[in-house]
N, C-alpha and C positions, 0 to 999 in steps of 0.2 A: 504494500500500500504506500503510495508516494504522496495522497494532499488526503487528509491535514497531515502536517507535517508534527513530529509527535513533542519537538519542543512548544508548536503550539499547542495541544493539545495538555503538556504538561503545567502549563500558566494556569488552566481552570480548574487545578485541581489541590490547589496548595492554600494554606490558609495562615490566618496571623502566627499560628502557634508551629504548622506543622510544616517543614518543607516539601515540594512537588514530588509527588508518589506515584510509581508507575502504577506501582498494585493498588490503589485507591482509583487511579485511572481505570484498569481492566477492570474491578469490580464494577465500578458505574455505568462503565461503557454497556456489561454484558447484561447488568439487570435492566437497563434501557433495552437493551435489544427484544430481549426477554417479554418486554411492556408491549413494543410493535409486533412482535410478532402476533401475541396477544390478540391485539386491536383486529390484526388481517383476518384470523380465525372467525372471530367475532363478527365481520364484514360478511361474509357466509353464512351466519348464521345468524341473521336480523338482531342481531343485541352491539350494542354501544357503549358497554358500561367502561374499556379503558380508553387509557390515552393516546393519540393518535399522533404520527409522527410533526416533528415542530417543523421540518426543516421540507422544501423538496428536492429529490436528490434523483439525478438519475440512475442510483444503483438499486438493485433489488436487493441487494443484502441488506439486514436488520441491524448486522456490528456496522456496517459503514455507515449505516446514515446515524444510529446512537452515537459515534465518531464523528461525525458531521455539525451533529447537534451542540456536542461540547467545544469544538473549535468556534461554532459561531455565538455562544455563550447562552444558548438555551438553558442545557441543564448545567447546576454545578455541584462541588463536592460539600460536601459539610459533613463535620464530625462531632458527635455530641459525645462528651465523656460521662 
């Protein structure tokens, strides 16, 4: 995968306390993906209840456009102790 580029991708995921984390990146990326997928299923089967992709992307893949989303600063990381 060449865009987003993963230092960008790694700016939205760091916070006053913690520095930029890959692995807090892939977690979000994949439970994102996880959400779209979700939503498409749902699109088959007349129900609505999740959330539907923020971004539009011309890839059919679900990590790329949850990847997509974070670069353009849809979703972001947050961590509650």
């Amino acid at each position: 995968m060449i865009e987003p580029r993963i230092d960008q991708l790694l700016s939205h995921t760091s916070t006053d306390i913690d520095p930029p984390s890959r692995y807090a990146l892939v977690i979000m990326a994949a439970k994102r993906a996880r959400q779209i997928n979700n939503y498409h299923h749902q699109l088959g089967e007349g129900t609505f209840d999740e959330f539907p992709p923020l971004v539009e992307s011309r890839s059919k893949n679900y990590l790329t456009m949850s990847l997509e989303e974070v670069a353009e600063g849809k979703i972001k990381y947050s961590y509650k102790a």
